[in-house]
N, C-alpha and C positions, 0 to 999 in steps of 0.2 A: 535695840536702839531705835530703829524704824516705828515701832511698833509705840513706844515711848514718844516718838518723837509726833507720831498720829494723836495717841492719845490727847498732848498737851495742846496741838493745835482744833482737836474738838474742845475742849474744854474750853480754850480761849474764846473759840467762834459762840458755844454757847454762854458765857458769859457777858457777851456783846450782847448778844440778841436778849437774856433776860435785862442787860439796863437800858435796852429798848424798849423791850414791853414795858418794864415800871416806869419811863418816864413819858409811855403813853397811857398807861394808867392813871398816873398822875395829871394828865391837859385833860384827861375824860373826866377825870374827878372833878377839878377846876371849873369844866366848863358846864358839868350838871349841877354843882353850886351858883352858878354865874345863874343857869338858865329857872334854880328855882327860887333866887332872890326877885329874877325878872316876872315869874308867875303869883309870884303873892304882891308884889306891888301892880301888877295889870288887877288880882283878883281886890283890891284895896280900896281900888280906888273905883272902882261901879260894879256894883253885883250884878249879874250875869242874869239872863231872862230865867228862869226853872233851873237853874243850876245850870247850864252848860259849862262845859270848858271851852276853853281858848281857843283849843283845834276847832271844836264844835262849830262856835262862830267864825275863825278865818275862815274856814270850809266856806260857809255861808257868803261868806263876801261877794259879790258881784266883778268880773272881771282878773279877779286872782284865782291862781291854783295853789292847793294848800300844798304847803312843800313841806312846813314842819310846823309846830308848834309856837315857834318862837320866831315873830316878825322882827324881819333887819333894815326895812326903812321904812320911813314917814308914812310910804303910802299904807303898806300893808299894817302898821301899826291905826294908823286913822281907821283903816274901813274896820278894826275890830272896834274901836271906841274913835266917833267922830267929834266925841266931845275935848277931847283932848287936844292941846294947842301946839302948833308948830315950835320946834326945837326940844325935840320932846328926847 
């Protein structure tokens, strides 16, 4: 009975934890679609010196530290492409 009663309560605990992991497989999914809709419109709209990528040049920026690939405000969006207009 004990023994039964262990069992059911692993199975439960891992059944939690697997529709934890898929539903953070799921925001991973999401947010690397999110993040490659955002690199082909950064790469669309001005072609890049010798090909770099995106890291390539935020690296290059003056006054920022590359943290990822994918810039979250105005500024660090600007120093990759200055040409680009505010409300962006």
């Amino acid at each position: 009975m004990k023994d039964e009663f262990l069992r059911n309560d692993n199975t439960r605990k891992l059944e939690v934890k697997v529709n934890q992991l898929e539903e953070k497989v799921s925001r991973l999914e999401t947010t690397l679609k999110e993040q490659e809709v955002l690199r082909t419109l950064l790469q669309s709209q001005r072609p890049f010196d010798s090909q770099q990528s995106v890291l390539d040049n935020f690296e290059k920026t003056d006054g920022l530290t590359a943290r990822s690939a994918v810039q979250r405000t105005c500024r660090e969006i600007r120093a990759v492409d200055p040409s680009l207009k505010n409300g962006v």
